[in-house]
N, C-alpha and C positions, 0 to 999 in steps of 0.2 A: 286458846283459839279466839279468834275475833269475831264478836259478834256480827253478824253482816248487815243488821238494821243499825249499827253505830258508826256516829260521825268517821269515827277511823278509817271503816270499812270503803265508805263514798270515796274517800282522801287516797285508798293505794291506785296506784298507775294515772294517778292525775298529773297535769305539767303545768306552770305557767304561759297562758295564752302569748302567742305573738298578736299585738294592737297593732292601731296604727300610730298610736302615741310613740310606740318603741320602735317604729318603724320610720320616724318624720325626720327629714333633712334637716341640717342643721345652717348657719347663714355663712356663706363662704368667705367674709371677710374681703372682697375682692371690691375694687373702688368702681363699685357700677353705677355709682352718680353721674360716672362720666361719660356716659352712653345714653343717646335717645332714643326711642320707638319709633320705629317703621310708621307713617302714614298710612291709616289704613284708607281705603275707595269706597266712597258711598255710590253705591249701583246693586241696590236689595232686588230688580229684575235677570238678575245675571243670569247668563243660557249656558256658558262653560261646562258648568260642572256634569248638565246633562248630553255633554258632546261627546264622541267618541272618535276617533281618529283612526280614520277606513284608508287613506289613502297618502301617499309617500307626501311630503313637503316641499317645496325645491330646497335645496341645500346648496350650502355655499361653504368651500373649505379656504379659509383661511393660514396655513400651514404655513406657508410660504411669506407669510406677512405677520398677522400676531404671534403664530409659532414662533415662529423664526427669531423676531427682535427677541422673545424672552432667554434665550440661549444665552448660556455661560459662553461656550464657542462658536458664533452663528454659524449657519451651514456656507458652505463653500460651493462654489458653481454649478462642481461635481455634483456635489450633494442636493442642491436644490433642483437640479434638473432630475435626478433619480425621484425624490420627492414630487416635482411634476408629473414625470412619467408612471410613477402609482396611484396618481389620481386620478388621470385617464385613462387609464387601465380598468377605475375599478368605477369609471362611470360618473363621477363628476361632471357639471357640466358648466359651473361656476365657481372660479377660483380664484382667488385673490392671492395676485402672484408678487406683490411688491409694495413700496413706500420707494419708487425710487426717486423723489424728490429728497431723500434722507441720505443719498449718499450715492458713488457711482457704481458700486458693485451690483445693488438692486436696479440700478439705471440699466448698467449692463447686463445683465439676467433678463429685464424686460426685454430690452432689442433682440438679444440672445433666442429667446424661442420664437420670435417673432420672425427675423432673418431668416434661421433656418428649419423651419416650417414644422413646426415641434407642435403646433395647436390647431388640432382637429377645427373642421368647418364648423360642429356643433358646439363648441364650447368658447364660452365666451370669457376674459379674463379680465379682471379685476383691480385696479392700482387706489392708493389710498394717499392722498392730499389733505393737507392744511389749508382754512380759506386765508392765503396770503398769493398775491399775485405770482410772485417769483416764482413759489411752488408749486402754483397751479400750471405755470406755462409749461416747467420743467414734468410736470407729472405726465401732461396732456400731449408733449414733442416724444415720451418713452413710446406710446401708442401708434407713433406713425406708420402704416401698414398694417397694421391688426385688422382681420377681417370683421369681427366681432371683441366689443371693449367699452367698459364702463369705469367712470372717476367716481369713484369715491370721496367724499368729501366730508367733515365732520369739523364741529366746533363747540365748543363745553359752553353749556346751556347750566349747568347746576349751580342755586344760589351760593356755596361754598368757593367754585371756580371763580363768580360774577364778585363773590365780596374781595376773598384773598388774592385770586391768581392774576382778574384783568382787573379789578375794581372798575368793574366798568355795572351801565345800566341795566336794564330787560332788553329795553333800545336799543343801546349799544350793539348787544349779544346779538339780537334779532338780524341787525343791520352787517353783522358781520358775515350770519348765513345768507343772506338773501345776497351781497354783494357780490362772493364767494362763488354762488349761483352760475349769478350774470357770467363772472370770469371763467370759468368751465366752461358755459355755451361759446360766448365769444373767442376763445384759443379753440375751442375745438371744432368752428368754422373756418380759423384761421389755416390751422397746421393741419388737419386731418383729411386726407381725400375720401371720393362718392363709395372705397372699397370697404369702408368702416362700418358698418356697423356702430353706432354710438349710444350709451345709454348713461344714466345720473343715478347717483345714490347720494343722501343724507342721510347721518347720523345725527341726534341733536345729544353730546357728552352729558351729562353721564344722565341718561333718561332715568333711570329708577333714584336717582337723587332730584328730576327737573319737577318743582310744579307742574301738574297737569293739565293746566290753563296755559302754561306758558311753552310748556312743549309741542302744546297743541296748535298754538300760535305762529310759532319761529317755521312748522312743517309748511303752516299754511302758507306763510310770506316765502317759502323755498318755492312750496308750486305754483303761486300767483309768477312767479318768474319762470318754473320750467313749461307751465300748460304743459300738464299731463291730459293725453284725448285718447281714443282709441289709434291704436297703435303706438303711442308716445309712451311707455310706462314709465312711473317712477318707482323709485327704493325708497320707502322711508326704513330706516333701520332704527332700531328704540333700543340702542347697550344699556343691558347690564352691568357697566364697565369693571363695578364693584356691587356683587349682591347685597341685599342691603333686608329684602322680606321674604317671607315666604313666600314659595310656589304659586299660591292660592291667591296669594295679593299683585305679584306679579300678573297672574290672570287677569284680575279685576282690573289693572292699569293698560293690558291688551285689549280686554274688552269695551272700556269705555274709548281707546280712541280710536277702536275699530268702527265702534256706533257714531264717531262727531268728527271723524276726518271726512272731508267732500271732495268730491271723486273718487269716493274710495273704488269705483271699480277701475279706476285706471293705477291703484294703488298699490304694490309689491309691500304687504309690510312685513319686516325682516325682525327676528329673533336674533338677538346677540349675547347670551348671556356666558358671566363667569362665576367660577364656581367658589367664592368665599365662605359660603352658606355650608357650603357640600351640597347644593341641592341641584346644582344648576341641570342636569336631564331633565329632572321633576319640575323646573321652571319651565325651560322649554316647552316640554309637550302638554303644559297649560295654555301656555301661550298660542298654543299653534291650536287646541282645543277653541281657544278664547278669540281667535280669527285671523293671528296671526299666518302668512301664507310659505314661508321661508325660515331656513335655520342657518346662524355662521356660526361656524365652528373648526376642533380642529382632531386628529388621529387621535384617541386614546387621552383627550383632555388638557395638549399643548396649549401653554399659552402664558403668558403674566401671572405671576403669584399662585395662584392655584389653580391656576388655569382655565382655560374657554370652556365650555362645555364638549363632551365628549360627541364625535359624531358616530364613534363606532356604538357605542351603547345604544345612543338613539335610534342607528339604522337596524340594529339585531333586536335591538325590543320592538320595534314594528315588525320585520319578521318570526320573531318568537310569536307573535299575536296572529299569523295567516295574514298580512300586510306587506306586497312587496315593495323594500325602501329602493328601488330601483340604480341600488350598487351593490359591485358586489362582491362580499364578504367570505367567498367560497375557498380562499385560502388565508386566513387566517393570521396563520404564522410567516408566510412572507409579509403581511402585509407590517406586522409587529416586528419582522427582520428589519424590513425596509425602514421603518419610522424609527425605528434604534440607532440604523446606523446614519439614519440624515439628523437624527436630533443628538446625536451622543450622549441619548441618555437610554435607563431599562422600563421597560414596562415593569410593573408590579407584577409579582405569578399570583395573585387574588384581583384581578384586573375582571372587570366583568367580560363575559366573552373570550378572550386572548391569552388572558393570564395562565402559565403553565399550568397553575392548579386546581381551574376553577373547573374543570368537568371529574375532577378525582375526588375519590370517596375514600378515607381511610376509618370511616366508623363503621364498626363492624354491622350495625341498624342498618346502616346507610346502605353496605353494602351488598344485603341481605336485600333490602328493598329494590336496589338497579339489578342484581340477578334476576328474582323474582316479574320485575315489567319487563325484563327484554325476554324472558320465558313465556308471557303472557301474552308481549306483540309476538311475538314469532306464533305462538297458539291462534291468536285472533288470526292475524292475516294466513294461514292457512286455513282456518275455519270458512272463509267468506272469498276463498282462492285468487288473493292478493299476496304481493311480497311487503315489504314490512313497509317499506317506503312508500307505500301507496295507501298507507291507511293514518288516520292523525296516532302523532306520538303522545305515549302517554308512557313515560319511565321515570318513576318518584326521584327527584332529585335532580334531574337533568332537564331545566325547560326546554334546551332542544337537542337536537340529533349533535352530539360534536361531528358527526362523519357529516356535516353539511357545510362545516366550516374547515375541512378538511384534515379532522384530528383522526388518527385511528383511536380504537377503542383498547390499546395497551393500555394508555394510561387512566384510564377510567377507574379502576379498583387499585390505588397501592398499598400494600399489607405494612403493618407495623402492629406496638402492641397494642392498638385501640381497635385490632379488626377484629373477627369474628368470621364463621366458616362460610357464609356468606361472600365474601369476598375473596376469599381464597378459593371456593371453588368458581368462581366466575372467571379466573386467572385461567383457570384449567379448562374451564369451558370452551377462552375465546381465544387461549393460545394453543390449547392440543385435543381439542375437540371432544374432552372426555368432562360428562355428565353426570357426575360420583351423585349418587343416593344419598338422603339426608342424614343416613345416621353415621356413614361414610364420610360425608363432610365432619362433622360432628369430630369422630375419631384423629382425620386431621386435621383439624384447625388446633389441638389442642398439640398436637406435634410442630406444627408452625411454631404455637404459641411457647412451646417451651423455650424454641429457638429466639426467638424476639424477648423473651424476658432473660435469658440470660447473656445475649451480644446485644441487645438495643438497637434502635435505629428502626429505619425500612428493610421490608425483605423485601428482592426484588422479584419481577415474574419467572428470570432466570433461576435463583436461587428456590425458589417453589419447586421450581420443576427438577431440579438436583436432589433437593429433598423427598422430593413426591418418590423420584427413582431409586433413590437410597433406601427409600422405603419399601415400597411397592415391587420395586421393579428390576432385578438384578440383570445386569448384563456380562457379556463376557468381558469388560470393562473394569466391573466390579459384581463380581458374584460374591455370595454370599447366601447362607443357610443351607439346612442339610440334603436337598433333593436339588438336582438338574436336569431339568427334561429335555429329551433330546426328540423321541420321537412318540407318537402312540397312535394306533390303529384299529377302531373301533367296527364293529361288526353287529348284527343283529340273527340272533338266532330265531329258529321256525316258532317255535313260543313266545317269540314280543319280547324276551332279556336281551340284556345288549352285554356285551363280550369285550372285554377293553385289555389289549394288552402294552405295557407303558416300557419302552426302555428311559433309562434314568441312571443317572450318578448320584447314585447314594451312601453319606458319611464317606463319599471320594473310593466308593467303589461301584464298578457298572453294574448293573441289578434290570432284570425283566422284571415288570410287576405286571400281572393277571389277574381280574377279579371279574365280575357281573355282578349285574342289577338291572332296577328297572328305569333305564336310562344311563348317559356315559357318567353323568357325574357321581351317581349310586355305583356304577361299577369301580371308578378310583377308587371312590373311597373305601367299598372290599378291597380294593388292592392294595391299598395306603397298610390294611390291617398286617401286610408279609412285615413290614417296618416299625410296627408297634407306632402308628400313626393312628387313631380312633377321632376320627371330623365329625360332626353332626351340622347340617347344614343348616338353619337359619334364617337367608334370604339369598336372592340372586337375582341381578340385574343385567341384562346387558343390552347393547346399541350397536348401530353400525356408525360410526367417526365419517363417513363418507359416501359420498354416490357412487357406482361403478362398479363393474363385476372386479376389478382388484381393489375394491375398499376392505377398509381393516374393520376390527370389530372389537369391541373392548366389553368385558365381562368384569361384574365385580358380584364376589361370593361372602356372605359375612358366614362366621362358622364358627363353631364351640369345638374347641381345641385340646381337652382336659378340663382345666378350671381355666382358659384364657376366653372370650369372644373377643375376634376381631376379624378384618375384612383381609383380602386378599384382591388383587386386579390383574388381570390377562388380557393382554391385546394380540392380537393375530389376524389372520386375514380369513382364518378358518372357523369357527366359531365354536365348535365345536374342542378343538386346541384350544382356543383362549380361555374357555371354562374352564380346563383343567391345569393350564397356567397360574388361574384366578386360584384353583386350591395349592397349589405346589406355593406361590405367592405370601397365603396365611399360613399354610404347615411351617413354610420357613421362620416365619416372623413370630413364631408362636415358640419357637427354639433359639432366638436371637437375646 
């Protein structure tokens, strides 16, 4: 034997520690000499981070223009006008509908809703120009008759574009926006009549690449040209074109040129970011924290390379937060219809918000925990005599109601073999109104389970409920086991026993059974004893499935069987009958 004060003794059941030495990354080999670091913004006063973001943005969807050009197949008339018409649908009120200085299909798509009178009085539409004369005229004659219309104008400000693309100066570049300016006003005193509505936007390319002296610069020399006053507004827009830093640093490049542009109250300033990073939402709503006033973007993340910033994400995480983004998102799955078939491409089913999968739980934890909060809302708002919807949600796993974006609650739990009884009875819950007992669940989730480990896959809520009856629940469909009740008629003698007499098919002959006790289910189960049947009852539960004098009622009885415990379930409209459903149910299955 081992001494217990010797070294040995200290040594059993030890292990070698996990460090952090045996834990340290090792160097990836990967040629990152060739990559520089993000500019960080000196502004140690910065107000951002303690902002919070109470009320919607204006938005501006894009779909129609950077969407659009990123397309393997662009969309086609049809398509872009469906794509219009879900934008106004869901409350847009600025959209950028073209580049049709790039060709005549977007030419003709501008006239196109314009002509036939396709664009709401309140929204205003959007076209996107090069500062070159040509394009500007062409951009500025698509407009003619728009009631409400702004050119967009943009030109690459970043030293990479100024060395490689134009080899031109600061000057240069400067001189090419402000000229660019002038041409915008002057064609669009020319061509446009007093029915316009006329408004400007700059971009200066690619702002998160520009010096922020000299971005700050080229805006100014834009509005010494357009005199932005009250009522005059301008757009400056500051793209993203390619993310390039964090979230946090993008803020800080918000906020310093929120603080050092002048006029800034006559100043629209516009978010444009893409998502290289992956971050681009989380840049966004820095941005817009950091004083920016406006988002462009496009459905679900269209756009170049990895796309614009999503503006579904952004508008349902402000509603997830008690924020309304003032679109609206209350069908969902058209709206993820619709962007599929104008973009011919699929949403992700892990898409946030839309994606088929994102409000479904197949972990059995998970799914334990969404039964358990919708048992909880439904407790609470009866408590305080509200319905569920009128009290804040609170269901683990689910930031918000899918039934607000128009999902039913089918697919909220789907079973496979990662579930747990949890989620299987939540199937049962919220497709057949039956509220199994925990130890009940318990019993099948482990008959589910056997089903899933040895055919694999999903079970669906269909196949639950075939199983559940196969189980539980014989019909003349599919009977099975040794009793069938057909009728029973209970009575109460002058002494407080109650009298039960049960006709039934039994072992597939008809049989009266008679027994008492002190209640109908005490008297079956005397009666069960004509058949050499001996139950001892256990526990019992039951509900009514429904309001109304013809609601059903569902009964579950667990019971000791010989040497078997298990449950038994009776629905009927009687309740009384369903009790004794609930033992004919276990008697049988206790013989199967």
């Amino acid at each position: 034997m081992t001494n217990p004060s010797s070294p040995a003794a200290h040594a059993v059941g030890r292990r070698t520690p996990i460090t952090a030495a045996t834990q340290r990354q090792r160097p990836s080999g990967m040629p990152i000499h060739k990559y520089g670091r993000y500019e960080a913004v000196d502004i140690p006063d910065r107000t951002w981070p303690d902002n919070r973001i109470t009320v919607a943005p204006r938005w501006l969807s894009t779909d129609l223009r950077d969407g659009n050009q990123a397309l393997i197949d662009p969309m086609s008339p049809a398509r872009k006008r469906e794509m219009f018409d879900l934008l106004v649908r869901m409350g847009y009120k600025e959209i950028e509908v073209g580049f049709p200085s790039s060709g005549q299909t977007d030419f003709d798509f501008v006239r196109s809703i314009i002509e036939e009178g396709a664009i709401p009085e309140d929204v205003t539409i959007s076209v996107l120009t090069q500062a070159r004369e040509e394009l500007i005229e062409r951009t500025v004659e698509s407009l003619r008759g728009a009631h409400s219309a702004t050119v967009h104008l943009y030109n690459a400000t970043a030293p990479v574009f100024r060395r490689v693309v134009f080899r031109g100066s600061k000057e240069q570049v400067k001189q090419i926006a402000v000229d660019g300016t002038r041409l915008v006003m002057e064609y669009a005193d020319k061509l446009l009549g007093d029915e316009t509505a006329f408004g400007y936007q700059y971009s200066p390319e690619i702002f998160t690449d520009t010096e922020l002296d000299f971005a700050l610069e080229v805006c100014e020399g834009v509005m010494d040209v357009w005199q932005p006053e009250e009522g005059r507004e301008i757009i400056l827009n500051l793209p993203a074109t390619v993310e390039r830093s964090t979230p946090s640093t993008h803020a800080d490049r918000f906020e310093w040129m929120s603080r050092n542009l002048s006029r800034r109250e006559h100043v629209c300033l516009s978010v444009h970011p893409h998502n290289d990073r992956g971050t681009a939402v989380a840049a966004a709503e820095l941005a817009i924290m950091a004083g920016a006033d406006r988002i462009e973007g496009c459905l679900f993340g269209q756009g170049e390379r990895t796309g614009n910033v999503d503006l579904v994400t952004l508008g349902m995480n402000l509603f997830s937060q008690g924020v309304d983004p003032q679109i609206d998102f209350s069908q969902i799955d058209e709206i993820r219809r619709t962007s599929e078939y104008c973009n011919q491409m699929e949403i992700h089913p892990r898409h946030p918000y839309a994606g088929d999968l994102v409000y479904t739980a197949f972990s059995g934890s998970h799914q334990d925990a969404i039964k358990k909060g919708f048992d909880a809302m439904e407790a609470q708002a009866a408590s305080v005599g509200k319905t569920v919807d009128e009290i804040e949600w609170a269901v683990p796993y689910l930031p918000i109601d899918p039934k607000d974006v128009g999902r039913s609650y089918e697919a909220v739990i789907r079973v496979n073999s990662q579930s747990g009884k949890g989620g299987i009875a939540y199937v049962l819950k919220n497709d057949h109104k039956l509220d199994l007992p925990r130890r009940m669940q318990i019993e099948f989730s482990r008959i589910i389970q056997e089903k899933t480990d040895s055919e694999g896959g999903e079970v669906t809520p269909a196949d639950i409920w075939d199983v559940f009856q196969d189980e539980y629940l014989p019909t003349p469909d599919n009977p099975w086991g040794r009793i069938s009740l057909r009728s029973a008629q209970n009575s109460t003698t002058s002494d407080g026993t109650d009298a039960l007499t049960v006709e039934a098919v039994v072992d597939g002959a008809d049989t009266v059974l008679t027994g008492s006790g002190n209640g109908p289910l005490a008297a079956f189960f005397d009666a069960l004893h004509a058949v050499d049947v001996d139950v001892r009852l256990l526990d019992y539960v039951e509900h009514t499935m429904s309001e109304g004098a013809g609601a059903q009622a569902a009964a579950y009885i667990e019971c000791a069987i010989g040497d078997k415990v298990l449950w038994g379930v009776g629905i009927d409209a009687n309740i009384v009958r369903a009790s004794i459903k609930a033992v004919v149910s276990a008697v049988n299955r206790s013989a199967r």
